[in-house]
C-alpha positions as CSV (number, residue, x, y, z in Angstrom):
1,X,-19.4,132.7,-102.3
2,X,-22.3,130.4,-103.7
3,X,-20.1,129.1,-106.5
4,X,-17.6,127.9,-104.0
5,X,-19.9,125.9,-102.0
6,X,-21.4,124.7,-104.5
7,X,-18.4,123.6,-106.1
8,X,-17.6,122.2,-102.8
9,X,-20.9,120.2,-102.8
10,X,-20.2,118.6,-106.5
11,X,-16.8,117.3,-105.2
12,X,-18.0,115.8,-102.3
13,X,-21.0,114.6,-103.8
14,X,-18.5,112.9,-106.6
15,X,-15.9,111.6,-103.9
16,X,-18.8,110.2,-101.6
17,X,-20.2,108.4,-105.1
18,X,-16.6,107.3,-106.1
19,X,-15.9,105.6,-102.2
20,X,-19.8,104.1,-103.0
21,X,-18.7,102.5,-106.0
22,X,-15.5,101.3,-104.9
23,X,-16.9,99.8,-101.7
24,X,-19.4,97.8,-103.4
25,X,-17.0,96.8,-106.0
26,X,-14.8,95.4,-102.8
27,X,-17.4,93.9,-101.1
28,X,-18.9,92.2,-104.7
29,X,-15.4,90.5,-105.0
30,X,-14.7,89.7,-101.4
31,X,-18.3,87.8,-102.0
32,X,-17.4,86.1,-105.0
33,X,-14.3,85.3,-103.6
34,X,-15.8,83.6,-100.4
35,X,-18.1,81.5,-102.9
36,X,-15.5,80.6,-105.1
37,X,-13.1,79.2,-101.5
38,X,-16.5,77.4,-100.7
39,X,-16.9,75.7,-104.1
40,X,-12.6,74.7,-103.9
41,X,-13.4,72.8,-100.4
42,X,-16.4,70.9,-101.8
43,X,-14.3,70.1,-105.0
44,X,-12.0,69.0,-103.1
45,X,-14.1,66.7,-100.7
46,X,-16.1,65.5,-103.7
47,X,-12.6,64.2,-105.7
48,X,-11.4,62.8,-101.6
49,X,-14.6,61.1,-102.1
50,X,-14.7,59.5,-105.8
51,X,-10.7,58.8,-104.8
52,X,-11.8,56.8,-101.9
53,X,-14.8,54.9,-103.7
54,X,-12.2,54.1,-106.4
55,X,-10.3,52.3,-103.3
56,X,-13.2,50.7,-102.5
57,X,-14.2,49.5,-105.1
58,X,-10.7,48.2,-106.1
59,X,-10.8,46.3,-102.5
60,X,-13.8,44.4,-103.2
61,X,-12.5,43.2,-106.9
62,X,-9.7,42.1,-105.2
63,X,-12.2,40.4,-102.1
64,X,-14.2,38.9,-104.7
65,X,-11.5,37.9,-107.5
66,X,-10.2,35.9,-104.2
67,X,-13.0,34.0,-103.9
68,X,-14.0,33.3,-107.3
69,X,-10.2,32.1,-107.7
70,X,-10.6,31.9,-111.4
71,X,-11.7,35.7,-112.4
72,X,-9.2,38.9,-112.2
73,X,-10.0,42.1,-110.1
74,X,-10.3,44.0,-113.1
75,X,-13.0,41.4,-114.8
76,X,-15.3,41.5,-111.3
77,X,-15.1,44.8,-111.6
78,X,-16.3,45.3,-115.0
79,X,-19.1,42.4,-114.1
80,X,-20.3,44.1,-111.2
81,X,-20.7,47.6,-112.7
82,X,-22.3,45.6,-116.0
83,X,-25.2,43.9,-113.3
84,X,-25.5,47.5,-111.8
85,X,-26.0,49.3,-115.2
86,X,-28.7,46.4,-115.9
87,X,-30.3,47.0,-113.3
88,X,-31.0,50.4,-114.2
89,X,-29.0,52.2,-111.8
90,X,-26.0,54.6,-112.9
91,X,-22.6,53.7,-112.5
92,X,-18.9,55.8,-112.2
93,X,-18.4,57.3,-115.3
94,X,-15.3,58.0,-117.3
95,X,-14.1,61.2,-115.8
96,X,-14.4,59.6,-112.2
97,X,-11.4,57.2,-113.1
98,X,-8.8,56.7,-110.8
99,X,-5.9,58.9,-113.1
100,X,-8.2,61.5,-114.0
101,X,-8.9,62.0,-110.1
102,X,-5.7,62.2,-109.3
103,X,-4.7,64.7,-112.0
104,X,-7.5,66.9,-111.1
105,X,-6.3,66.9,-107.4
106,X,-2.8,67.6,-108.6
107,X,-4.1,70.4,-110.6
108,X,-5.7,71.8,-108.0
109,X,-2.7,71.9,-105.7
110,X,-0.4,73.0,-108.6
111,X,-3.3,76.3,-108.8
112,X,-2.9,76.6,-105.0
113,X,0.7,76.4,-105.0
114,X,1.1,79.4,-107.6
């Protein structure tokens, strides 16, 4: 009789450790999974962002290549970031380019659309 409750005990003491584990496995994930969805949005939003200061910033070349009448949009543009890098401060670099923006956000809708 003592052998059968205490094999009764091992086995639930096993299936009780075994639901444990599993349930923290499910709730690790369901964590890393909320982080990772966090982290998309804010990807997201920060390649909206560099998107719309590539607009921007295209807008005023053209502004200012209007008023100087004799430069292109693409030559302010340079000139301006040129002055801003002089003057110490940092400046888009090449992986903030309009394409590479773009391809990134098309990358991540390809990922979502899988």
């Amino acid at each position: 009789m003592s052998e059968v409750v205490l094999v009764a005990l091992i086995t639930g003491t096993c299936t009780l450790g075994a639901a444990s584990i599993t349930g923290l496995i499910a709730y690790r994930i369901s964590v890393k999974k909320r982080k990772s969805q966090r982290m998309e949005v804010k990807y997201r939003r920060a390649l909206a962002d560099l998107q719309a200061f590539n607009n921007l910033e295209t807008a005023y070349g053209k502004a200012l290549s209007f008023a100087l009448s004799d430069t292109s949009p693409h030559a302010v543009k340079l000139k301006v970031r040129q002055d801003v890098r002089n003057e110490g401060l940092d400046t888009p670099s090449d992986l903030a380019g309009e394409q590479r923006v773009v391809r990134a956000m098309k990358a991540l809708d390809d990922i979502d659309g899988n």
